[in-house]
One Martini backbone bead per residue (centre of mass of N, CA, C, O) as a GRO file, in nm:
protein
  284
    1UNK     BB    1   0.011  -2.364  -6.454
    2UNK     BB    2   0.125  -2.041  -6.505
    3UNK     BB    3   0.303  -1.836  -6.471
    4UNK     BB    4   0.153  -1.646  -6.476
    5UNK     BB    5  -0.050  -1.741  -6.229
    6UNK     BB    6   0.071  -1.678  -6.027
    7UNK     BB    7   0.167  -1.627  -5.756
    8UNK     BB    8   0.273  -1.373  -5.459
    9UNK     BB    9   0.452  -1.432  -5.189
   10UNK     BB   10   0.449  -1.328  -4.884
   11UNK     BB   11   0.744  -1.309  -4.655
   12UNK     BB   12   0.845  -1.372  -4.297
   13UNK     BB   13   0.948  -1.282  -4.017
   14UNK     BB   14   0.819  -1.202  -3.735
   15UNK     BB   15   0.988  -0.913  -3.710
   16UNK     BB   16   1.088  -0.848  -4.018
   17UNK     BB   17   1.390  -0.857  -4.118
   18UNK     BB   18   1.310  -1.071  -4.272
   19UNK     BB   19   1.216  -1.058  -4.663
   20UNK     BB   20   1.007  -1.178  -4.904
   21UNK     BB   21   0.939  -1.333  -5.245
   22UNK     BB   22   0.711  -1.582  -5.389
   23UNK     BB   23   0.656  -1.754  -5.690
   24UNK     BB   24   0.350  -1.912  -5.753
   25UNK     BB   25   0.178  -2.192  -5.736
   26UNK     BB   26  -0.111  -2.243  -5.570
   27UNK     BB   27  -0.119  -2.354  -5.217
   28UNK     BB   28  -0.232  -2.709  -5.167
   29UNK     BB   29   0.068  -2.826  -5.090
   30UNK     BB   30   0.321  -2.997  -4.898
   31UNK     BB   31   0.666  -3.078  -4.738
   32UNK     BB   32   0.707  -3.339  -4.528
   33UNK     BB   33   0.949  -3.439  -4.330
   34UNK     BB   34   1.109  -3.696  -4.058
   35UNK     BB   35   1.349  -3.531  -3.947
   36UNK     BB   36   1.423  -3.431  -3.712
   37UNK     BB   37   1.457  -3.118  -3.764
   38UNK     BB   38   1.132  -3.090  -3.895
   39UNK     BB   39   1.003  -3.176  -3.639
   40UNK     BB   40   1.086  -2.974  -3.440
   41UNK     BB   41   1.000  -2.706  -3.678
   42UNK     BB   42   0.728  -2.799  -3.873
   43UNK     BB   43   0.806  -2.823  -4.147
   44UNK     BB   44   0.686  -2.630  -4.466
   45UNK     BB   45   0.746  -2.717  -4.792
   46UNK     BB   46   0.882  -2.469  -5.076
   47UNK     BB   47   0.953  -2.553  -5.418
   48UNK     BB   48   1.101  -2.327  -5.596
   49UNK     BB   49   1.185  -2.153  -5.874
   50UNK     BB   50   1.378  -2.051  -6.042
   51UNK     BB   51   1.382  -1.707  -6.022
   52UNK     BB   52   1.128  -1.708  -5.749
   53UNK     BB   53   1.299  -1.548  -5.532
   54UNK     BB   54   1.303  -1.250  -5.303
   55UNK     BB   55   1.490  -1.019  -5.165
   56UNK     BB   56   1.349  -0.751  -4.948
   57UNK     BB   57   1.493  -0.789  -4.626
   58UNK     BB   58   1.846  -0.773  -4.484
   59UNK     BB   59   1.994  -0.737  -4.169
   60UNK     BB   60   2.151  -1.046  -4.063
   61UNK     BB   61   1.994  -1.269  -3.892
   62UNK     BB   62   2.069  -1.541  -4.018
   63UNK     BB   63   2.106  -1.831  -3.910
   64UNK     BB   64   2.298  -2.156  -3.923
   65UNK     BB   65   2.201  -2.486  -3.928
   66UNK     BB   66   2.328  -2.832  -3.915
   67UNK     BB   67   2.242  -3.146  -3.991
   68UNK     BB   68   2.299  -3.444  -4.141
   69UNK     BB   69   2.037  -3.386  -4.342
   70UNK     BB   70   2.008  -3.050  -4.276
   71UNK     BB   71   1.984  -2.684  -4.372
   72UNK     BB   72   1.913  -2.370  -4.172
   73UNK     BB   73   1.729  -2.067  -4.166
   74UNK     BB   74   1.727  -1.855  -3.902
   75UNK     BB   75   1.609  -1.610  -3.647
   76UNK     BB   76   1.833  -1.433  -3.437
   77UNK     BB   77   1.543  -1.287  -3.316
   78UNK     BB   78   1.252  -1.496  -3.364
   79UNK     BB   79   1.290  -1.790  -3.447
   80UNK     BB   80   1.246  -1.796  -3.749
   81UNK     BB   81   1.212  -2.058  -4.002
   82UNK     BB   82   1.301  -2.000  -4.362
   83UNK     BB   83   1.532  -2.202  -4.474
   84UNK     BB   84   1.626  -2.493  -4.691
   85UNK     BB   85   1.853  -2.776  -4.693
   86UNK     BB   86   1.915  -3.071  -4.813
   87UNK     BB   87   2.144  -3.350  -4.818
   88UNK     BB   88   1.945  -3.581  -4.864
   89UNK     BB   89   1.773  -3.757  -5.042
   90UNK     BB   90   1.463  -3.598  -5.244
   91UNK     BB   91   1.612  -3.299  -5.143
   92UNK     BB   92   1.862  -3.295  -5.252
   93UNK     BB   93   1.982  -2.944  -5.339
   94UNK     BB   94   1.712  -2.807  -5.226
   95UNK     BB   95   1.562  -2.527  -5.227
   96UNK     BB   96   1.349  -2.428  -4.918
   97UNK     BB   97   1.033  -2.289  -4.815
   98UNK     BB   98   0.846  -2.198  -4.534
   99UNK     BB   99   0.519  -2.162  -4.547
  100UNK     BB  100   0.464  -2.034  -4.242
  101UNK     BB  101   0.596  -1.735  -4.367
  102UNK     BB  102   0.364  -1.657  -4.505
  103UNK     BB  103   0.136  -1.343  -4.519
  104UNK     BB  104   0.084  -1.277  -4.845
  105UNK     BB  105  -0.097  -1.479  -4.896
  106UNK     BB  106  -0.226  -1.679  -4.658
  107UNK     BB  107  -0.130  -2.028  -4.538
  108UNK     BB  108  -0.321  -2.259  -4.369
  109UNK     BB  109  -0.169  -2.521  -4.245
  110UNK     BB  110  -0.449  -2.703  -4.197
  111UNK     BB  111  -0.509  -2.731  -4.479
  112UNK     BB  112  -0.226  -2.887  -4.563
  113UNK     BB  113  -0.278  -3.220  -4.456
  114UNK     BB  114  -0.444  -3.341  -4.699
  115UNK     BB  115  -0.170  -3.265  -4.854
  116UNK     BB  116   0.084  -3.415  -4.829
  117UNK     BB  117   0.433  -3.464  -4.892
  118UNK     BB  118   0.598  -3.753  -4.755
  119UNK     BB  119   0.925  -3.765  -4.678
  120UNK     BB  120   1.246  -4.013  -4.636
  121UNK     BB  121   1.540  -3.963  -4.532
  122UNK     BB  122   1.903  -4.049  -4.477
  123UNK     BB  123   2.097  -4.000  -4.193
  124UNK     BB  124   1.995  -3.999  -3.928
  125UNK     BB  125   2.260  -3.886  -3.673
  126UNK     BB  126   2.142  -3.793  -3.414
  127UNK     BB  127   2.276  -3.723  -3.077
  128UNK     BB  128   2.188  -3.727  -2.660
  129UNK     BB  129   2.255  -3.698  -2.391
  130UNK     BB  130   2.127  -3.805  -2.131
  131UNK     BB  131   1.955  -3.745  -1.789
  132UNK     BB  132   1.968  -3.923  -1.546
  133UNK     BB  133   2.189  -3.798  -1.391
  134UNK     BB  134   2.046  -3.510  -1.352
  135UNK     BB  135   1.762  -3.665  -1.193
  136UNK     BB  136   1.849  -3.888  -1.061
  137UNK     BB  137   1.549  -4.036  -0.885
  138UNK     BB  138   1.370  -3.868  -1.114
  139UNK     BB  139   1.192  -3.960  -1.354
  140UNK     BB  140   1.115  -3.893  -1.696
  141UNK     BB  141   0.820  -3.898  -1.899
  142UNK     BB  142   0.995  -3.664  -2.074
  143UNK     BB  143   1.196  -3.548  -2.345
  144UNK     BB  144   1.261  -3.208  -2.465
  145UNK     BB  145   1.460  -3.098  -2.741
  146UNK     BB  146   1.643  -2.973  -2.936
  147UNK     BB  147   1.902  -3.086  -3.173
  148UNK     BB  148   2.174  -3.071  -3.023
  149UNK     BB  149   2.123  -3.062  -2.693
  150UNK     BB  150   2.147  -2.778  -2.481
  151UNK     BB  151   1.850  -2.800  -2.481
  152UNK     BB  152   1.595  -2.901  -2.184
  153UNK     BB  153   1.311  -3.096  -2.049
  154UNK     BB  154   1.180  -3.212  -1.803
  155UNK     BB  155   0.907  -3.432  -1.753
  156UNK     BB  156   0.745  -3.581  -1.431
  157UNK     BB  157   0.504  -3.620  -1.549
  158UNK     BB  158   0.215  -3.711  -1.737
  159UNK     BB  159   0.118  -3.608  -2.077
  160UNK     BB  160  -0.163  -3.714  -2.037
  161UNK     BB  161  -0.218  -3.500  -1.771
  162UNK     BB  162  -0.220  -3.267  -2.012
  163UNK     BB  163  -0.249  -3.062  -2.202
  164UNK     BB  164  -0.318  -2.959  -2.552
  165UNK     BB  165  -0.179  -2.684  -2.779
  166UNK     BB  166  -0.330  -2.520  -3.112
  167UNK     BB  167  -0.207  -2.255  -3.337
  168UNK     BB  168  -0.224  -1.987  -3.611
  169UNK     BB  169  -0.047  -1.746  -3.486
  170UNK     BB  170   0.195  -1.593  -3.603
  171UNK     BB  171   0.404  -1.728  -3.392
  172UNK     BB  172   0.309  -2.017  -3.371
  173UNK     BB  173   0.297  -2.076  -3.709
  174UNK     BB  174   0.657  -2.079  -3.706
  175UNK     BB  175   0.694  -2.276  -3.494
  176UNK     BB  176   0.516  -2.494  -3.428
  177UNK     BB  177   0.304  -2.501  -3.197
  178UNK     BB  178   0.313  -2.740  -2.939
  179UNK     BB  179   0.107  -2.693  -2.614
  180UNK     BB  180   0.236  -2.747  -2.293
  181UNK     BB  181   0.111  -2.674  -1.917
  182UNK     BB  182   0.294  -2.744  -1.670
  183UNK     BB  183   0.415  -2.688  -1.396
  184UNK     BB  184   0.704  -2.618  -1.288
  185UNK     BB  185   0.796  -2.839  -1.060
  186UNK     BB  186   0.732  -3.076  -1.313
  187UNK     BB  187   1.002  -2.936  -1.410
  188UNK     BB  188   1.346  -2.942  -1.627
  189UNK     BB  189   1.592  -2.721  -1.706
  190UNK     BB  190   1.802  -2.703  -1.946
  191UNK     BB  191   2.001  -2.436  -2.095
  192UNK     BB  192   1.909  -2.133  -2.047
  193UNK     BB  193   2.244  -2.052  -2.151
  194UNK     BB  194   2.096  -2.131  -2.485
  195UNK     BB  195   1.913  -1.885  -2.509
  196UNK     BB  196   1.692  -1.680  -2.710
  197UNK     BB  197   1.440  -1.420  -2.675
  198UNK     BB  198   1.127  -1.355  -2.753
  199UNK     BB  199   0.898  -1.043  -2.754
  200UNK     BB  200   0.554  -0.946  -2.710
  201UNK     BB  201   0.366  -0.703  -2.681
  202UNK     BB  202   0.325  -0.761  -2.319
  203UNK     BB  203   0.577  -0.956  -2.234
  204UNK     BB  204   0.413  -1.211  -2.103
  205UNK     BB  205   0.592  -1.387  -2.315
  206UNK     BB  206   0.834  -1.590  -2.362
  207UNK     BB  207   1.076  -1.703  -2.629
  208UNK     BB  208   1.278  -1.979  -2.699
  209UNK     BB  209   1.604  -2.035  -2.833
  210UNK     BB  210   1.851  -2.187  -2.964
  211UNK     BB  211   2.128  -2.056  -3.087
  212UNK     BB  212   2.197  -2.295  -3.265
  213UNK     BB  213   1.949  -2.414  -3.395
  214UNK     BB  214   1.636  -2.260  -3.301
  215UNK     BB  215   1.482  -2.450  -3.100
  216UNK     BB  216   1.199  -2.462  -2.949
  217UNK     BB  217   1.094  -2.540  -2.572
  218UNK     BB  218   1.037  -2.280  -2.426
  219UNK     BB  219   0.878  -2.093  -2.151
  220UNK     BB  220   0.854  -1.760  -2.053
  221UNK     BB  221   0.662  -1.631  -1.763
  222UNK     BB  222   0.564  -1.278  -1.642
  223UNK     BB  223   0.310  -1.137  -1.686
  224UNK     BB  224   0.175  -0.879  -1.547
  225UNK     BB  225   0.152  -0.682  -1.309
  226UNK     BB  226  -0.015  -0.699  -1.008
  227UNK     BB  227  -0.101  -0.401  -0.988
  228UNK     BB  228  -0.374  -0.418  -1.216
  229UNK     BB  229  -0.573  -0.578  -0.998
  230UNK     BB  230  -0.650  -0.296  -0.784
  231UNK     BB  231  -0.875  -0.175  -0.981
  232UNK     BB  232  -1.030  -0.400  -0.924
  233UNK     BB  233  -1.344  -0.533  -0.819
  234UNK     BB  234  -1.405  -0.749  -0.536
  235UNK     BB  235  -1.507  -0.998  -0.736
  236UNK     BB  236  -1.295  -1.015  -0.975
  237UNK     BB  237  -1.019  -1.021  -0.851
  238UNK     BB  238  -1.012  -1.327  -0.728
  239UNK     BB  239  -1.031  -1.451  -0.993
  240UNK     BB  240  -0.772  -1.317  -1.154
  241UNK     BB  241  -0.575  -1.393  -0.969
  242UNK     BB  242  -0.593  -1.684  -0.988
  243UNK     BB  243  -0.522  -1.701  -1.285
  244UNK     BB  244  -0.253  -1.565  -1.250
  245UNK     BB  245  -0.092  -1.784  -1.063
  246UNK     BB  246  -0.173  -2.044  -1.269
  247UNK     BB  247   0.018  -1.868  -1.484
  248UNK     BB  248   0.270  -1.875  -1.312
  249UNK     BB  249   0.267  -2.180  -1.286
  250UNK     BB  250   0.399  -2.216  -1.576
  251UNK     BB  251   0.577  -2.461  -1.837
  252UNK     BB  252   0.604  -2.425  -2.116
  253UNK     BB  253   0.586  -2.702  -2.392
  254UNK     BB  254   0.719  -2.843  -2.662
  255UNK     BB  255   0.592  -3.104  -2.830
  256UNK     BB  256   0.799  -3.124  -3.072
  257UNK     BB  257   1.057  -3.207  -2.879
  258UNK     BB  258   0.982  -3.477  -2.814
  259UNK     BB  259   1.133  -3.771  -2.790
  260UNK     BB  260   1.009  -3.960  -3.021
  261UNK     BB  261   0.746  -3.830  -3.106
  262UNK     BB  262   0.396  -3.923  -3.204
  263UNK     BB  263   0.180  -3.685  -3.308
  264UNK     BB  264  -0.054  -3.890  -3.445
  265UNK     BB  265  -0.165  -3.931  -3.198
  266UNK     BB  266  -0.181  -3.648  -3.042
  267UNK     BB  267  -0.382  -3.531  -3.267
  268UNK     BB  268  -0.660  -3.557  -3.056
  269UNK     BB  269  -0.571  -3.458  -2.812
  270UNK     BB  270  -0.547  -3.154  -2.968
  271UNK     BB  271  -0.612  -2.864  -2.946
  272UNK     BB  272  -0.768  -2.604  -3.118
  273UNK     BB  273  -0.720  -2.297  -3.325
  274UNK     BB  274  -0.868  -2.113  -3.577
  275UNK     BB  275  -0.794  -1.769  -3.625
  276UNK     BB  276  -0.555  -1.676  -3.726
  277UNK     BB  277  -0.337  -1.352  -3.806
  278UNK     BB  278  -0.490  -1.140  -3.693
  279UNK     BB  279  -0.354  -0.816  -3.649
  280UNK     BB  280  -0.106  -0.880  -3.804
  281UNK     BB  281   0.179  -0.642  -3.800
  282UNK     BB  282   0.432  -0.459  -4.033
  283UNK     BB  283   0.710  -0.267  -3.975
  284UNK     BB  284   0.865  -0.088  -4.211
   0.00000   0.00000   0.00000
């Protein structure tokens, strides 16, 4: 395909403070790397050609964080991650966009599986200091985490009795978010004094990201008020209530921060939803 036929992708963070367009060729495929930092944030990496990528709106959100394989930069207020750079490896010092934040035309995840070119780092030395000190007797099946070591948590029940699920809305596609959603009683959390977090919409949960990494580990649910059930006929309300504890009895937590963990296991076991991104729109 030549330069003519490239297509012009527009991406952005998801609150739009940053935004960007990149020309390229229409996009059938995507380069998957195994290093920790990148399974943590599901990156879906697209190297542009020299002088096809334009920043058209920043505000100064992006933080940057290193290590020891790879540099990248996310958005320190929606916490989407969008550019990065390979420090080792046959990405090395190659410039690298999120695919993930593409929004028009829209470039659905999903589709672009069966065509990874999945590549393989080395020198890939982080490490982060156990939790069982901090669990006491009560052993965890899970333990989850940034990729600094900041933030973490345990879970205490087996992962195998948990729902999987993913989509692919605005927000959960920049994330690469693969949700389960354990009680609460049955996770332990650290670091909650090392996140900012990010809330759309009705505000009724919140997305929480490592200061530092900017790795997603966990959420706050926080629901409607409940006295919106109030106005419900005593029939719908019994059961919306029920639903409403349900979840606000929730403790969700990112599938993909489990230490060691091997996605293409669990991924016949999570639930998808493929709606894309309809509906998301940017305020100028």
């Amino acid at each position: 395909m030549s330069v003519v036929d490239n297509v012009v992708y527009h991406g952005n963070c998801h609150c739009g403070r940053y935004r960007f367009q990149v020309s390229a060729p229409e996009i059938v495929s995507a380069i998957s790397c195994t290093c920790s930092l990148c399974v943590k944030k599901g990156y879906l990496w697209l190297i542009p050609e020299e002088g096809s990528f334009t920043i058209l709106k920043d505000e100064g959100c992006l933080v940057e964080y290193r290590a020891s394989t790879l540099k990248d930069r996310f958005c320190g207020h929606c916490g989407s991650g969008i550019e990065g750079e390979h420090l080792t490896g046959p990405l090395r010092d190659k410039f690298l966009v999120n695919i993930r934040t593409l929004r028009e035309p829209y470039v659905n995840p999903f589709s672009l599986e069966s065509a990874l070119r999945v590549v393989e780092v080395e020198g890939d030395t982080r490490s982060i200091e156990p939790l069982s000190h901090e669990l006491g007797e009560t052993p965890a099946k899970a333990v989850f985490s940034c990729h600094c070591g900041h933030v973490r948590a345990a879970l205490l029940g087996a992962l195998e009795n948990e729902e999987l699920k993913e989509d692919n809305c605005s927000k959960c596609v920049r994330m690469a978010y693969i949700g389960t959603y354990p009680t609460k009683d049955n996770v332990r959390i650290y670091g909650r004094d090392r996140v900012f977090e990010y809330l759309t919409g009705g505000k009724f949960t919140g997305s929480t990201f490592c200061k530092t990494c900017g790795v997603h580990v966990f959420s706050n649910v926080y629901g409607p008020p409940i006295s919106v059930f109030d106005k419900l006929p005593p029939e719908r309300k019994e059961k919306a209530l029920a639903v409403y504890h349900k979840n606000m009895a929730m403790q969700p937590l990112n599938v993909r921060t489990i230490e060691g963990v091997d996605l293409d296991k669990l991924r016949p076991l999570t639930k998808r939803e493929d709606e894309g991104t309809e509906g998301y729109e940017l305020t100028p």
